[in-house]
VEXMIKE-10492 format. One record per residue: residue number from 1; x, y, z of N, C-alpha, C in turn. Coordinates in Angstrom, 1 decimal. Layout:
% residues N
    k  n_east  n_north    n_up  ca_east  ca_north   ca_up  c_east  c_north    c_up
  NUM       X        Y       Z        X         Y       Z       X        Y       Z
...
This chain:
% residues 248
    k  n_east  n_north    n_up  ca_east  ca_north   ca_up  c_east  c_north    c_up
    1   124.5     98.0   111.2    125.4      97.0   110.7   125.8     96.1   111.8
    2   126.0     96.7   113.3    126.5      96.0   113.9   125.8     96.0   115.5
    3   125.3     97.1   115.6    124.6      97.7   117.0   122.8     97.8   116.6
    4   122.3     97.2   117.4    121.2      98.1   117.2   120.1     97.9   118.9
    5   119.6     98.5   119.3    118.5      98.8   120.4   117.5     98.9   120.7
    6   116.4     97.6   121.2    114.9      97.5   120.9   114.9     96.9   122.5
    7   113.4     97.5   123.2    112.8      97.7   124.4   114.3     97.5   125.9
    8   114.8     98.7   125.4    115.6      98.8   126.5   116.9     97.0   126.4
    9   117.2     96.6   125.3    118.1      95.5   125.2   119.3     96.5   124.2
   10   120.5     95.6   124.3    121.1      95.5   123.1   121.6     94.7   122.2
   11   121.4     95.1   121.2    121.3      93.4   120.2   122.9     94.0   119.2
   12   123.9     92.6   119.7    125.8      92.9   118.5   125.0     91.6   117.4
   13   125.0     92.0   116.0    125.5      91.3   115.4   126.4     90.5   115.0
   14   126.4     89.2   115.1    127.6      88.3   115.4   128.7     88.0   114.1
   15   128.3     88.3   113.2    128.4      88.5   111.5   129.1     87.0   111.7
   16   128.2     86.1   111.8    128.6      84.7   111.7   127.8     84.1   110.9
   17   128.4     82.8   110.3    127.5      82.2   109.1   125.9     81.9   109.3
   18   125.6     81.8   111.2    124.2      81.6   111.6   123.5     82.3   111.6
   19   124.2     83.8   111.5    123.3      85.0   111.6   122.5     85.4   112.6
   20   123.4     84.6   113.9    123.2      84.7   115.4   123.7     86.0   116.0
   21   123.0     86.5   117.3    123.3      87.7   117.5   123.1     87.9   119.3
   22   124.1     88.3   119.5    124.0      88.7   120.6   123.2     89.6   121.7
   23   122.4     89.3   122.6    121.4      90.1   122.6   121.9     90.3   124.6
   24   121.3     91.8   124.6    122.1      92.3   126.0   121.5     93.0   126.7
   25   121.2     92.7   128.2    120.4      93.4   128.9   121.0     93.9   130.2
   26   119.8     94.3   130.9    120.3      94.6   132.6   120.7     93.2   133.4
   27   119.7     92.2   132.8    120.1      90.7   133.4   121.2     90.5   133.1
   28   121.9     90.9   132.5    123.4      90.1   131.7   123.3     90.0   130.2
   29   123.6     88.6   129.7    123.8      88.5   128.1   124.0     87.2   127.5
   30   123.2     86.9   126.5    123.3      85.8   125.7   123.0     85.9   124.6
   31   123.7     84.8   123.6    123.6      84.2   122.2   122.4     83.9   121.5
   32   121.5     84.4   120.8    120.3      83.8   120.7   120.7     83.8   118.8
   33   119.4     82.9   118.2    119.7      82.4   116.8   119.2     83.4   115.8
   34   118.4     84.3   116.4    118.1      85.2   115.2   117.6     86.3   115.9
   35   117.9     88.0   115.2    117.4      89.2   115.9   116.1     89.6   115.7
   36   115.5     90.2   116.3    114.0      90.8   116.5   113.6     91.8   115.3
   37   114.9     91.5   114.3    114.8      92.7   113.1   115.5     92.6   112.1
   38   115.5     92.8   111.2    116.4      92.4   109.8   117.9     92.8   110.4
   39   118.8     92.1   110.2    120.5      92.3   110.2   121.3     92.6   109.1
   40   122.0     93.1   108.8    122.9      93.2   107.3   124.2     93.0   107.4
   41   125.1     92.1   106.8    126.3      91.6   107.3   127.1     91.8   105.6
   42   127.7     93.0   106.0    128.9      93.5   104.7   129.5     92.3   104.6
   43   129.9     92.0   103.1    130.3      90.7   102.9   132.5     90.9   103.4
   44   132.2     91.9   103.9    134.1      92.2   104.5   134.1     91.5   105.7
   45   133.1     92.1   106.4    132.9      92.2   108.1   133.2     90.1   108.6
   46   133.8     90.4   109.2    134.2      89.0   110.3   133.9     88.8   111.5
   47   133.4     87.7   111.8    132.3      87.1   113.2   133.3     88.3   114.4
   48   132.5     88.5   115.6    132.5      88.6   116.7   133.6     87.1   117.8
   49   134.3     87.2   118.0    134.6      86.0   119.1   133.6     85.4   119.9
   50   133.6     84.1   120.1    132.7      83.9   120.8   132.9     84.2   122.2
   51   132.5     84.9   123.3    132.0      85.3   124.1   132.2     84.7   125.1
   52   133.0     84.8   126.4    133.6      83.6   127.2   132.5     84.7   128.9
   53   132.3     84.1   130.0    131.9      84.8   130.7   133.5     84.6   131.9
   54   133.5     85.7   132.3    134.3      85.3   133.9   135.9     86.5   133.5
   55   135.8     86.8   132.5    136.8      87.4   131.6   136.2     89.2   133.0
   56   138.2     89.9   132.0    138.0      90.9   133.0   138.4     92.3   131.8
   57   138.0     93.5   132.0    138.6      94.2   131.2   139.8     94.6   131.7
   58   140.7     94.6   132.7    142.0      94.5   132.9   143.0     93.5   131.9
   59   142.5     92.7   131.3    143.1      91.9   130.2   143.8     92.8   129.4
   60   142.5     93.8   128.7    143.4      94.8   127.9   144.8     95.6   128.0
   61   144.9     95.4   129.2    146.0      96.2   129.5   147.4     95.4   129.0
   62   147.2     94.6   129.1    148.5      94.0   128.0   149.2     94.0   127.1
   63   147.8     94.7   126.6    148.2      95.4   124.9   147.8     96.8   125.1
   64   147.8     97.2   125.9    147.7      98.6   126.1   148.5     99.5   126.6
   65   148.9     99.1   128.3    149.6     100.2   128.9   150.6    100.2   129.3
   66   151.3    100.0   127.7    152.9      99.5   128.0   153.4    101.1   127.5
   67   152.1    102.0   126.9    152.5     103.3   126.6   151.3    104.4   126.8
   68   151.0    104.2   127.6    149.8     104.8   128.3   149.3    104.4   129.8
   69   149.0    105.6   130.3    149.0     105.8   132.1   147.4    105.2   132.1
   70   147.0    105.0   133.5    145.9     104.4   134.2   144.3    105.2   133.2
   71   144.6    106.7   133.6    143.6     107.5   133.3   143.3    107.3   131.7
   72   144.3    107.1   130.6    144.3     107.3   129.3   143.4    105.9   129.6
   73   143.8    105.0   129.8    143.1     103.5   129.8   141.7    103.3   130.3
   74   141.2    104.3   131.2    139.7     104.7   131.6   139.4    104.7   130.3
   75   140.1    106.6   129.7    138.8     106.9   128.4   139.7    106.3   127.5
   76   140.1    105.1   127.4    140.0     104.2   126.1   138.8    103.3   126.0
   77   138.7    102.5   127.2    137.4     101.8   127.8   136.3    102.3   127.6
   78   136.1    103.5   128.0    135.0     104.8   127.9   134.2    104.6   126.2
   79   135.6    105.1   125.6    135.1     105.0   124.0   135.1    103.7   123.5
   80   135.5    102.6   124.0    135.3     101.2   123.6   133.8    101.0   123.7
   81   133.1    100.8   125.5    131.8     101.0   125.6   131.0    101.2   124.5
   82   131.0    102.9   124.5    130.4     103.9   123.7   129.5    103.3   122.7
   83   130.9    102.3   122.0    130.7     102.2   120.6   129.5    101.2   120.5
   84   129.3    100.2   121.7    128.4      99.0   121.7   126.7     99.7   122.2
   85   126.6    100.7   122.0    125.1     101.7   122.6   125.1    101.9   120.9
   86   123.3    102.1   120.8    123.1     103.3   119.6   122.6    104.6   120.1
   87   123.7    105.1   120.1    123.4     106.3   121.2   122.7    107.6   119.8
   88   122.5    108.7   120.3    121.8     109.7   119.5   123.3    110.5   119.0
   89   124.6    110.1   120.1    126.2     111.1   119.5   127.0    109.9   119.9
   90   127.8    109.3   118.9    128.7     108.8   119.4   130.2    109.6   119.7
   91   131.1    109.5   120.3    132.6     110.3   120.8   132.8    109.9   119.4
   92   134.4    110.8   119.2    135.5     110.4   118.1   136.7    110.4   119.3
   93   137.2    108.9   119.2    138.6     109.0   119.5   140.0    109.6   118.5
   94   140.5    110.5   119.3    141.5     110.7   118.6   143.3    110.3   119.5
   95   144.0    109.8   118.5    144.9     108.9   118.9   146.4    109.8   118.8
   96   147.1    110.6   119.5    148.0     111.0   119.0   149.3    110.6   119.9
   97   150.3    110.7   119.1    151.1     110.3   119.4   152.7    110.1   118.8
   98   153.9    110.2   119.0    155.3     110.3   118.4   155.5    108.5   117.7
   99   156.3    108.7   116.7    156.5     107.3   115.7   156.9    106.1   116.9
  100   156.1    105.6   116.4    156.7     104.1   117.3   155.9    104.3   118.6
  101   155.0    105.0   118.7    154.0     104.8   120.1   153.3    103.8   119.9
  102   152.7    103.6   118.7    151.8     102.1   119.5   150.3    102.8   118.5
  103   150.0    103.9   117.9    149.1     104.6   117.9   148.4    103.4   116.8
  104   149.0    103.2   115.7    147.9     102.0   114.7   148.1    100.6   115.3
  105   148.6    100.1   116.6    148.4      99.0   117.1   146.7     99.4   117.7
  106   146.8    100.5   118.7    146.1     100.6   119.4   144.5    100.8   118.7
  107   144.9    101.3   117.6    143.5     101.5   116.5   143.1    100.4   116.2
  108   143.9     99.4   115.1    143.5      98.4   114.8   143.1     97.2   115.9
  109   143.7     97.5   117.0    143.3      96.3   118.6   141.9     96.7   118.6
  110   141.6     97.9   119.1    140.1      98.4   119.0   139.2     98.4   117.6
  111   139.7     98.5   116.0    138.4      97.9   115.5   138.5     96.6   115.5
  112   139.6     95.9   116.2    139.3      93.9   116.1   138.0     94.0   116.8
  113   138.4     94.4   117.9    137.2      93.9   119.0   135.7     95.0   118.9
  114   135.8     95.8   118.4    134.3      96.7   118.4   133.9     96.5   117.0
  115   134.1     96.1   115.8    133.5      95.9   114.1   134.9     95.5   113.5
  116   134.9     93.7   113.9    136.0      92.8   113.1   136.0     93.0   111.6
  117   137.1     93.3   110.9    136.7      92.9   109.7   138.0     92.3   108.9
  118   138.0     92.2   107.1    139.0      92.2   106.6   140.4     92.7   106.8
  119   140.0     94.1   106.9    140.9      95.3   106.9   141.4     95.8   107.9
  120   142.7     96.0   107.8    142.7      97.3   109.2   142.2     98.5   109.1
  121   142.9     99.6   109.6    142.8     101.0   109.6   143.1    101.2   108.4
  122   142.3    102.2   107.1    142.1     102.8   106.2   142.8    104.2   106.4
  123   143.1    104.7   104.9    144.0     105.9   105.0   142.3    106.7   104.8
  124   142.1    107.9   104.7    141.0     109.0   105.0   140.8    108.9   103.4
  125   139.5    109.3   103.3    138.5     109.2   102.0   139.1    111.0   101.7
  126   139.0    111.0   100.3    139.2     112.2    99.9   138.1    112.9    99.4
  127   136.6    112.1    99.6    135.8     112.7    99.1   134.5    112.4   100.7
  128   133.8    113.6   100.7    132.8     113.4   101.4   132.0    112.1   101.4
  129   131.2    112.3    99.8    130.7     110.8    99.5   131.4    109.7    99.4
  130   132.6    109.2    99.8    133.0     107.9   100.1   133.2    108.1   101.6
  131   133.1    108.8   102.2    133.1     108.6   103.6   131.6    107.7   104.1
  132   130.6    108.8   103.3    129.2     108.3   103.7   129.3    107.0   103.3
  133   129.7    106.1   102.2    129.5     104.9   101.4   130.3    103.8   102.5
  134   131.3    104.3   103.2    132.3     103.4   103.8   131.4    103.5   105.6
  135   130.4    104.5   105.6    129.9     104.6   107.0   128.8    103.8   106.5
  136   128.0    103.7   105.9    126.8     102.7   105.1   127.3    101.4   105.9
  137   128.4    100.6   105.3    128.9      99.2   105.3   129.9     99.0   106.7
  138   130.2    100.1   107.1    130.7      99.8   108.6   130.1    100.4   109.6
  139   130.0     99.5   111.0    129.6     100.2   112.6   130.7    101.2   113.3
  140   132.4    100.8   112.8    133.5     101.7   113.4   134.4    102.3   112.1
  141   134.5    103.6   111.8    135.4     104.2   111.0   136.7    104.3   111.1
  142   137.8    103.9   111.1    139.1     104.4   111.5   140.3    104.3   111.0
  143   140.9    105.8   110.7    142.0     106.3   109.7   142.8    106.6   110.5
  144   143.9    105.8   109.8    145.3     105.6   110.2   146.5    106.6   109.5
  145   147.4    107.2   110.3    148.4     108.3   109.9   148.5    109.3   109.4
  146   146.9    110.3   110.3    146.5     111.4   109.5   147.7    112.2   110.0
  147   147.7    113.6   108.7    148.8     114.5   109.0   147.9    116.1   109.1
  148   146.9    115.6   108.8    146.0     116.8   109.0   144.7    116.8   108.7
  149   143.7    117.2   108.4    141.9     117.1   108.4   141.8    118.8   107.9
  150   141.4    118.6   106.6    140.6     119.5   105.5   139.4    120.1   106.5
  151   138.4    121.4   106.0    137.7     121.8   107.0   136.6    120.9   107.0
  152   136.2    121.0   105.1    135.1     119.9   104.8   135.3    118.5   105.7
  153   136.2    118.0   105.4    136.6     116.9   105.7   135.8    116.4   107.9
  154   136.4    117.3   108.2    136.5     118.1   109.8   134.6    117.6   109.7
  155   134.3    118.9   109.6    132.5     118.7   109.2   131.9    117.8   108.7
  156   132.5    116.7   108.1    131.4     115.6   107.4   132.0    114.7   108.7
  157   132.9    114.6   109.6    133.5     113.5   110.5   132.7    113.8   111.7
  158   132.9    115.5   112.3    131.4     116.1   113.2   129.8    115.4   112.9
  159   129.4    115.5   111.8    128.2     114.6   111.3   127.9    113.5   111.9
  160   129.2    112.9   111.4    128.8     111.2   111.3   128.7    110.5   112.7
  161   129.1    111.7   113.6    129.1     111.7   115.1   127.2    111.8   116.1
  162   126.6    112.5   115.0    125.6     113.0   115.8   124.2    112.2   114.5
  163   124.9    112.3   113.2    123.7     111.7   112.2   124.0    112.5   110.4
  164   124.4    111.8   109.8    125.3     112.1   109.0   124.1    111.9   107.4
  165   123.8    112.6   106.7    122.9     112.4   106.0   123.6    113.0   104.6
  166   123.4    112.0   103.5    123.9     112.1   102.1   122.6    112.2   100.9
  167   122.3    112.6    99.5    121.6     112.1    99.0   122.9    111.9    97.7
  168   122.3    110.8    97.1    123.0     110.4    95.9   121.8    109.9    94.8
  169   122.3    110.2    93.4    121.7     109.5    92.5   121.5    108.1    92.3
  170   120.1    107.6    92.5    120.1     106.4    92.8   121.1    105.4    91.4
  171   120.1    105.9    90.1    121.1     105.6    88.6   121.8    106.8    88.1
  172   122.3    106.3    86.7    123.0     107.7    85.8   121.7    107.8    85.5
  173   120.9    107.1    84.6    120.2     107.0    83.6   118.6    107.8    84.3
  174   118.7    107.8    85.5    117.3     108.4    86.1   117.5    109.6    86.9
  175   116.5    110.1    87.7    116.3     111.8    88.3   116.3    111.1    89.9
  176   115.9    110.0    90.0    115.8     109.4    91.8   116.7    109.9    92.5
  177   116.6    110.2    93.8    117.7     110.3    94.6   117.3    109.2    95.5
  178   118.3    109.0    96.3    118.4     107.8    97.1   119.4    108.4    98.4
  179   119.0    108.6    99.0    118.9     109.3   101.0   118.8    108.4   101.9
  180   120.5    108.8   102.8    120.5     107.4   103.5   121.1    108.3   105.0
  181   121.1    108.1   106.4    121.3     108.9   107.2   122.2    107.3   108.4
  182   123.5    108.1   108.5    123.8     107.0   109.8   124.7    108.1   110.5
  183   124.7    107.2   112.0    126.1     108.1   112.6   126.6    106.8   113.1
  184   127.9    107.3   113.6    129.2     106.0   114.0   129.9    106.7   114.2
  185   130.8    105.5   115.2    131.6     106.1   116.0   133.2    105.9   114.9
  186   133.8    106.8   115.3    135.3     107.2   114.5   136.3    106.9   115.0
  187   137.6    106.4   115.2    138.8     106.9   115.4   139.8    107.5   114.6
  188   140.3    108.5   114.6    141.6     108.9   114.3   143.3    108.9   114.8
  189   144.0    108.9   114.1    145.6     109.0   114.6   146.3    109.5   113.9
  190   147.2    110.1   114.4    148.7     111.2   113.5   149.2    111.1   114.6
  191   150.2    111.9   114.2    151.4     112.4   114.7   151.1    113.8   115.5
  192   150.7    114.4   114.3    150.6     115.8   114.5   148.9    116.2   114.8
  193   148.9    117.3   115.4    147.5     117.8   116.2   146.6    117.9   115.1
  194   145.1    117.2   115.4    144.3     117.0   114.0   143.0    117.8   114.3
  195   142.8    117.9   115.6    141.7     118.6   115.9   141.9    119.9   115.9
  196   141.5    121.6   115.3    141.4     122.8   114.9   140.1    123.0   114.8
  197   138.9    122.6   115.1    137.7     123.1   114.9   137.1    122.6   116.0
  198   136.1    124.3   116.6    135.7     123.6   118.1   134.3    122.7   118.0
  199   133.6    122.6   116.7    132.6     121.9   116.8   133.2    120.2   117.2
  200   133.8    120.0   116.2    135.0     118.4   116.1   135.0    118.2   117.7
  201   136.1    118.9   118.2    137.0     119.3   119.6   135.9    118.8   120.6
  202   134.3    119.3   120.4    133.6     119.3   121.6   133.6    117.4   121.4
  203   133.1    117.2   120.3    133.1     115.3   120.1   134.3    114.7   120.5
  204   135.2    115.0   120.7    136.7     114.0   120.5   137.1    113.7   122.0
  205   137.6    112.4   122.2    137.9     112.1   123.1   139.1    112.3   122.9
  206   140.3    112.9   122.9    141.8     112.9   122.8   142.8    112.1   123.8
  207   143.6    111.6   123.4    144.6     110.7   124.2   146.1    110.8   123.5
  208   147.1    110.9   123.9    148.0     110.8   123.6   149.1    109.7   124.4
  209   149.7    108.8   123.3    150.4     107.8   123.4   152.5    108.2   123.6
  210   152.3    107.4   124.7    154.1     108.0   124.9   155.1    106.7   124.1
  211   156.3    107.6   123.8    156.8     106.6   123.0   157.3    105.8   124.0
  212   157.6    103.7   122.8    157.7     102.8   123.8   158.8    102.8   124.1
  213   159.8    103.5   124.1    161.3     103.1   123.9   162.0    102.2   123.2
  214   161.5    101.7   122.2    161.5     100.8   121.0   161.6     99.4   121.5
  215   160.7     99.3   122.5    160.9      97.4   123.0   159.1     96.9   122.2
  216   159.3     96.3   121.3    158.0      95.7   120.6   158.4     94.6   120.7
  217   156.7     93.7   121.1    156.5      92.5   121.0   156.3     91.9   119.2
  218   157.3     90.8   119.0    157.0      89.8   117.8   155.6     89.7   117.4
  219   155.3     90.7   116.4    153.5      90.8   115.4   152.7     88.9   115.9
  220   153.8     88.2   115.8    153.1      87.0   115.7   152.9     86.2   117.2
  221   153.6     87.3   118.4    153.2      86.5   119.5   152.4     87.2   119.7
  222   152.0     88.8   119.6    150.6      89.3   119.5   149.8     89.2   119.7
  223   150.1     88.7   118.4    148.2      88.1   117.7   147.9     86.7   118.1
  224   148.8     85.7   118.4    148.3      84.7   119.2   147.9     84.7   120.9
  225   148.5     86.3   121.4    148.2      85.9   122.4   146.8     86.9   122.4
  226   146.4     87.5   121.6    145.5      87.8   121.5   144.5     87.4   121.5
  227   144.2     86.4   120.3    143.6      85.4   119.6   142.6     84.8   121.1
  228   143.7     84.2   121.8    143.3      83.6   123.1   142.8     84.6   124.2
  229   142.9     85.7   124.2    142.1      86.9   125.7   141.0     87.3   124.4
  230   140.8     87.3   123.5    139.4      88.1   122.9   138.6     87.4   123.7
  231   138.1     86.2   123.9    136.6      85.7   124.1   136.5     86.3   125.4
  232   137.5     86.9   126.0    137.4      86.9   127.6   137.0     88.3   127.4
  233   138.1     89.3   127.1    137.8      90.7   126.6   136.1     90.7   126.3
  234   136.2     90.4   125.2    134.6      90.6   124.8   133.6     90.0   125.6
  235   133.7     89.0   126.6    132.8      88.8   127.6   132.6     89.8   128.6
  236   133.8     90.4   128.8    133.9      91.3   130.0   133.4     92.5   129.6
  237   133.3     92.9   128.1    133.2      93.8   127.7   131.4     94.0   127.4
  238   130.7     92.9   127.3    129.2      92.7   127.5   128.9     92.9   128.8
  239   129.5     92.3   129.8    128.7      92.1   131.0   128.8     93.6   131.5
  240   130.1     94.3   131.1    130.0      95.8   131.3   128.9     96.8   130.7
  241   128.7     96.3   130.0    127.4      96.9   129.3   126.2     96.7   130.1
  242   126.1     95.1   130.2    124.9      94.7   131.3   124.8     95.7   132.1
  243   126.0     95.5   132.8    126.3      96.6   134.0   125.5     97.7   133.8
  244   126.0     98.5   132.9    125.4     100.1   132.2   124.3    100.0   132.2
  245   123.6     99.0   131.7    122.0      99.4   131.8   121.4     99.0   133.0
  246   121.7     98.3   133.8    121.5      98.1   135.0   121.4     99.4   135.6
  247   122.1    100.3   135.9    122.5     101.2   136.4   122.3    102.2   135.8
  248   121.6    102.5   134.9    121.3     103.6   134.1   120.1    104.4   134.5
């Protein structure tokens, strides 16, 4: 949907009207007009920022570590990364934290910038097969204000971490099945402790957010001041990738 990896590059779909794509190497990174391979752009999903160079990932911290220490803001970055590889396992961030920490700013900040779309954070699928249907049409999963995780539930989320495979009836009216396999990367957040299973546990990055002492910034200076550090963020956040494969 949004990632994909051919002869040691990585290619972001830009989900822009040109169907332009970002293509990423050890050299660095540029915009090119079409990818080396069919793209699919969910009719929800919204462009990528355009991409500024000279940008730093200390930016983030603005919106970040007004409730969280140096090290939490490593493995935030860590699983931000992550998500731009097609790796064989992607992590599950899990976001916990007391009311008013920041925990669905910090989710919805992170799917702006790793799989833009319509929507924010989604409440949890109650059914296996809409999890797979909702992993189909997005590159990042992430449910907002869990109060706990079913076992099933636990296990189909483990899956979609390592390669997550469904079959469904292609019609009513016929015997086809129709078999589709993806993994993606997740975030979760509550209040209360969500992880109880050690298969889960071994995937999850866990972080816990301190409360802000109730000083929040105006939703609307935000997002403007946001609006203006994405191109930079997400520059910085390519050439760190460059980096990685440089160094790999």
């Amino acid at each position: 949907v949004r990632v994909n990896e051919q002869d040691n590059k990585i290619y972001l779909t830009m989900a822009d009207r040109a169907w332009r794509v970002i293509e990423v190497s050890k050299d660095g990174w540029k915009i090119i007009d079409r990818a080396p391979f069919p793209t699919f752009k969910p009719p929800h999903s919204e462009p990528y920022p355009e991409p500024v160079k000279g940008g730093s990932l200390d930016l983030l911290k603005k919106y970040t570590m007004y409730n969280m220490g140096e090290d939490t803001f490593k493995l935030v970055v860590g699983f931000l990364l992550s998500c731009f590889r097609q790796t064989l396992e992607y992590p599950i961030l899990v976001v916990n934290g007391t009311q008013d920490s920041g925990k669905s700013t910090l989710t919805n900040l992170l799917l702006r910038i790793i799989d833009p779309c319509k929507a924010t954070a989604a409440r949890p699928p109650t059914k296996e097969s809409d999890l797979g249907v909702a992993a189909l049409n997005r590159h990042l999963l992430a449910y907002d204000n869990l109060s706990g995780l079913s076992a099933d539930m636990s296990d189909a989320i483990c899956c979609l971490s390592t390669g997550y495979t469904t079959n469904l009836r292609k019609l009513y009216t016929n015997g086809e099945i129709y078999t589709y396999t993806v993994h993606r990367p997740v975030i979760l957040n509550g209040i209360s402790a969500l992880i109880h299973r050690d298969d889960l546990a071994r995937r999850t990055i866990g972080i816990y957010l301190a409360a802000n002492g109730g000083i929040k910034r105006p939703p609307e200076s935000l997002a403007k001041d946001l609006k203006g550090d994405l191109p930079l963020i997400f520059g910085a956040i390519l050439s760190a990738i460059s980096a990685s494969l440089g160094n790999q």
